[in-house]
ZAMI-686373 format. One line per field, with one value per residue (C-alpha): residue in one letter; x negated, y, z negated. Coordinates in Angstrom, 3 decimals, always signed. Last residue first. Layout:
N
res: c(A  ...)
east: c(X  ...)
north: c(Y  ...)
up: c(Z  ...)
END
This chain:
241
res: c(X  X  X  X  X  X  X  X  X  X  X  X  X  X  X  X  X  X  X  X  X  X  X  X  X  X  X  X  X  X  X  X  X  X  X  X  X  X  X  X  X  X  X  X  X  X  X  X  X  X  X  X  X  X  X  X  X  X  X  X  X  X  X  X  X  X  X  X  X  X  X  X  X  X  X  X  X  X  X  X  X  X  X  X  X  X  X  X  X  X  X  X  X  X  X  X  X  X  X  X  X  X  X  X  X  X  X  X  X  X  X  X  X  X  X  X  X  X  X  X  X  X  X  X  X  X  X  X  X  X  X  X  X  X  X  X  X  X  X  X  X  X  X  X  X  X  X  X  X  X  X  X  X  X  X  X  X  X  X  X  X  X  X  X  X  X  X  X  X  X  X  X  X  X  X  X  X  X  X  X  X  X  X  X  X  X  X  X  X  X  X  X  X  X  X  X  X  X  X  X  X  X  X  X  X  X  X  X  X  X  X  X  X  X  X  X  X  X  X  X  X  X  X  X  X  X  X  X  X  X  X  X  X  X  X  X  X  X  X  X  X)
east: c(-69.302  -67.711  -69.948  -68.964  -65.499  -65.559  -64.352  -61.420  -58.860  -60.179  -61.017  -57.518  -55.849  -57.810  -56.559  -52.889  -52.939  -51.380  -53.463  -52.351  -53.638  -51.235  -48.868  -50.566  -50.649  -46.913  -46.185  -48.274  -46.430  -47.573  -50.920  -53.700  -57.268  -57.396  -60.520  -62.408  -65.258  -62.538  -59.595  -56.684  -53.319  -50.498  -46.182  -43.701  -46.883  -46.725  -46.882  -48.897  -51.128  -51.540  -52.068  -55.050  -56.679  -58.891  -56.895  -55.894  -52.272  -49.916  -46.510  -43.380  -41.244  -37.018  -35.709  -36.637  -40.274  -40.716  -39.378  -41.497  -44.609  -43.360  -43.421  -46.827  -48.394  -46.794  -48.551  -51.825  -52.131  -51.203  -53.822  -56.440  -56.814  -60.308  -59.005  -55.284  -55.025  -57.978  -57.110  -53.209  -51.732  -48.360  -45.554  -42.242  -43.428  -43.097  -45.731  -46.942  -47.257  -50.603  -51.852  -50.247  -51.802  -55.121  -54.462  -53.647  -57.469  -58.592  -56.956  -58.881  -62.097  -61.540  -61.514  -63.908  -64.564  -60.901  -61.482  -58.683  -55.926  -52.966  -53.843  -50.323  -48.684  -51.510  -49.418  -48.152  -44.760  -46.197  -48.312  -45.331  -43.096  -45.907  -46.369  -42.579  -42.624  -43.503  -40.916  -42.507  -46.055  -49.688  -48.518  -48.131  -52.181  -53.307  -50.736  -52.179  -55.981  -55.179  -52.893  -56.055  -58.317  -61.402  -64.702  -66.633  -64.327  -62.621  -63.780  -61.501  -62.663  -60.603  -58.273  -54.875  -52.788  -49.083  -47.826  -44.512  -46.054  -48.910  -47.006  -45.795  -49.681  -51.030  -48.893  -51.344  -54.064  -51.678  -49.336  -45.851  -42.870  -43.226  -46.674  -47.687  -51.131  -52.010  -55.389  -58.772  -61.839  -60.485  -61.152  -61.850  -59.736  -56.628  -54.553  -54.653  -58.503  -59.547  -56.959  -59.051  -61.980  -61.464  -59.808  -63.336  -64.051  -67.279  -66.133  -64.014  -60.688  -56.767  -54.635  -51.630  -47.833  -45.157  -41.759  -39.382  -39.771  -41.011  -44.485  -45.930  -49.467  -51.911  -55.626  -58.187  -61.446  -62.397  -65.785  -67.127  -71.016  -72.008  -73.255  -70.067  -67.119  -63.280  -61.045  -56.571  -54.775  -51.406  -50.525  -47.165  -46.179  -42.312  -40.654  -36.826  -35.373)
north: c(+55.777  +54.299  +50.883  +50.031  +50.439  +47.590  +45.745  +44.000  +44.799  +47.902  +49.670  +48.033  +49.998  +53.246  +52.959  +52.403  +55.971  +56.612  +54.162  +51.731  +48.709  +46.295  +49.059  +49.926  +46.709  +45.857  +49.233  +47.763  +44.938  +41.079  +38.887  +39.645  +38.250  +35.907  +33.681  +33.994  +36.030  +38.486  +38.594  +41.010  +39.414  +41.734  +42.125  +44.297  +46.371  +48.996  +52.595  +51.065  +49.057  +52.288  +54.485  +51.560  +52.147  +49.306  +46.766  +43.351  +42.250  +39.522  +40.981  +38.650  +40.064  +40.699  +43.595  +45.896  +44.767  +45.455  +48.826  +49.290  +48.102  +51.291  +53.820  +52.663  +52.698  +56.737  +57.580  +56.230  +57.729  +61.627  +60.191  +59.918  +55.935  +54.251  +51.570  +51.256  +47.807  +45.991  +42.541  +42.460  +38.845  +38.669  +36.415  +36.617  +37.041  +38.686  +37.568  +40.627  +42.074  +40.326  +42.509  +45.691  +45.850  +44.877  +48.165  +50.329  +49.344  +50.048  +53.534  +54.418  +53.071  +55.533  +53.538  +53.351  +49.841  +48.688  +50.347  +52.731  +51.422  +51.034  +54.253  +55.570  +54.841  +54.446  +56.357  +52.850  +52.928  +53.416  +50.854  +48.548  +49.979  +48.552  +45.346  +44.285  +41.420  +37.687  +34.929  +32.438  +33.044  +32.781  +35.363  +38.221  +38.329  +38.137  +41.307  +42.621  +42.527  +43.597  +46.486  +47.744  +47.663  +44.255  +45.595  +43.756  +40.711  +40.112  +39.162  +41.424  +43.153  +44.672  +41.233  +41.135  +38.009  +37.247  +34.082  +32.768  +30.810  +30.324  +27.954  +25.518  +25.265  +24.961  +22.429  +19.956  +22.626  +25.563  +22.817  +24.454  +25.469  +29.108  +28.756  +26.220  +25.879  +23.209  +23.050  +21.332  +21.866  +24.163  +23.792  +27.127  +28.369  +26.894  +29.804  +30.084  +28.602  +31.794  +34.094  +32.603  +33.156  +36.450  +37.442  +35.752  +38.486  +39.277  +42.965  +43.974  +42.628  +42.508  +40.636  +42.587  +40.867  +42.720  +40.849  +39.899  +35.616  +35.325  +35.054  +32.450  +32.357  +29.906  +30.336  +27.439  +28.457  +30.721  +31.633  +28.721  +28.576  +24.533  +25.418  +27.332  +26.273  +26.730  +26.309  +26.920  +25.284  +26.210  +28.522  +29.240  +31.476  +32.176  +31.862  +31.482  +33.815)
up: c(-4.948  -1.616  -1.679  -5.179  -4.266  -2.161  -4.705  -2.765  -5.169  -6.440  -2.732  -2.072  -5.009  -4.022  +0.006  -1.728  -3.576  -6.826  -8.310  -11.778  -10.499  -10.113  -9.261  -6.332  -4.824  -5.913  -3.509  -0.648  -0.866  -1.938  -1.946  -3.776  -4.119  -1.341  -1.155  +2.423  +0.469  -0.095  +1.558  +0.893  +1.776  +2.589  +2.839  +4.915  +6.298  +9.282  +7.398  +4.299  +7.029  +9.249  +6.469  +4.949  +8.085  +8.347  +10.304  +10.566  +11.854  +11.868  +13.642  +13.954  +16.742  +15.899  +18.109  +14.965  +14.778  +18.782  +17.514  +14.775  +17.214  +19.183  +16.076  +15.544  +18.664  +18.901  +15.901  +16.871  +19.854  +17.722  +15.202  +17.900  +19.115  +18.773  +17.042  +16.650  +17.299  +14.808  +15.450  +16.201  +16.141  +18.140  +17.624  +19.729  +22.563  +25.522  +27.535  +28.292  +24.823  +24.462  +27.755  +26.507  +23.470  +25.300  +27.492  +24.072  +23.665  +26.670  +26.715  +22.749  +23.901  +27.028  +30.685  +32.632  +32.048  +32.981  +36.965  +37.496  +40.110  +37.194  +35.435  +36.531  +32.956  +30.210  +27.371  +25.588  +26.809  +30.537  +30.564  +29.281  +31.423  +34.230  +32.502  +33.366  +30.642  +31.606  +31.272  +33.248  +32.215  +33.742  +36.449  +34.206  +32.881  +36.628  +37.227  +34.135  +34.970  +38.347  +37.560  +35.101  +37.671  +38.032  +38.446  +35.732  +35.426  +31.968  +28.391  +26.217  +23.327  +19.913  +19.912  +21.066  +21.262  +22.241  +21.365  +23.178  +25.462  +24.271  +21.878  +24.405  +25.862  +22.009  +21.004  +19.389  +18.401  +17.464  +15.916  +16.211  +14.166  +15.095  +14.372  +12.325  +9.832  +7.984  +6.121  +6.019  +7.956  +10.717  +13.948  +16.151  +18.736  +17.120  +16.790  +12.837  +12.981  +15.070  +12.687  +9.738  +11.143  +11.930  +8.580  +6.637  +4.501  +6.746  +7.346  +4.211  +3.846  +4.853  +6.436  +7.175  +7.621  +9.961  +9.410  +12.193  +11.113  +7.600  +7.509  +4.712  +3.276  +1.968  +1.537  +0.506  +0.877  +4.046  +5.556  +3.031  +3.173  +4.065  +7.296  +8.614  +6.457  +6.711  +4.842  +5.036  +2.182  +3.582  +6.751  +7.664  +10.695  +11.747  +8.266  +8.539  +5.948)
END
């Protein structure tokens, strides 16, 4: 299967303390990968150096068979990116914000079905900032899926949702799956990544500790439950005892 992100020997280092040391990884193309960890495990920075907003020391990374640094126009074009906060203008409404989002690509999605598949149809006059946590962030979901791409990298998407919210954000990102998309995700629900997740990497101190399925996870270490097997894996069990 054609892979549609590879990273190999990723590092980076902020004042001579590695965030990241070393990780490779390979996303085949209509697959839904988590990356995994406790805050400070280094999955931001290594989602910053994957799309080329911050340099990486050492590493190769393509996206779709591109240079995120050297093709980063041609790849924004088919990248879709949603992070927990967006930086946008104070009073700006929710039509505004996605109308500006459509216009800065040729192929651009109809955002209002969009809205509307994500449960935020007819807010498109309310200010962003009065929105719910839970309605801005199906909002960013919407934004990255604007473009239509064929990659998207979800930080964090279902935070702030209620269960039933969360349900129905899954079952679409299984259909974007189904038409072919390439999902990269973080997130701390360990239902959501066992629901979501064709393979994972759990970070810790920007090393990887395990890389495979959910069910290999469990296996490795004898649990029952996947949230117990990444409390062992990433030793964060300490702090739940």
């Amino acid at each position: 299967m054609e892979n549609a992100i590879e990273v190999s020997g990723l590092s980076k280092a902020y004042g001579g303390r590695k965030a990241v040391d070393g990780l490779s990884f390979r996303v085949p193309r209509g697959t839904v990968f988590g990356l995994l960890g406790a805050n400070g495990a280094g999955k931001s920075t290594t989602i910053d150096c994957m799309l080329g907003t911050k340099r990486m020391d050492a590493g190769r990374v393509r996206i779709l068979g591109m240079d995120p640094v050297r093709e980063r126009r041609a790849l924004f074009e088919r990248v879709g990116v949603q992070f927990q906060e967006g930086d946008y203008p104070g009073g700006i409404c929710v039509g505004e914000l996605c109308e500006e989002t459509a216009c800065l690509y040729r192929h651009a999605k109809d955002w209002r079905a969009l809205l509307a598949q994500f449960g935020i149809g007819g807010k498109e006059k309310r200010i962003v900032k009065s929105l719910s946590g839970g309605e801005r962030q199906r909002l960013f979901i919407v934004l990255a899926l604007i473009p239509g791409p064929e990659a998207v990298f979800l930080d964090e998407l279902t935070t702030g949702l209620d269960a039933r919210a969360r349900r129905d954000v899954w079952a679409a990102l299984e259909a974007l799956k189904a038409q072919g998309m390439t999902l990269l995700l973080t997130s701390h629900f360990m239902d959501e990544v066992e629901a979501l997740c064709d393979r994972i990497c759990i970070l810790k101190n920007g090393v990887p500790v395990f890389q495979g399925t959910v069910e290999e996870a469990k296996a490795q270490c004898g649990c029952a439950r996947f949230e117990d097997a990444y409390l062992t894996l990433s030793e964060e069990g300490e702090k739940h005892t």
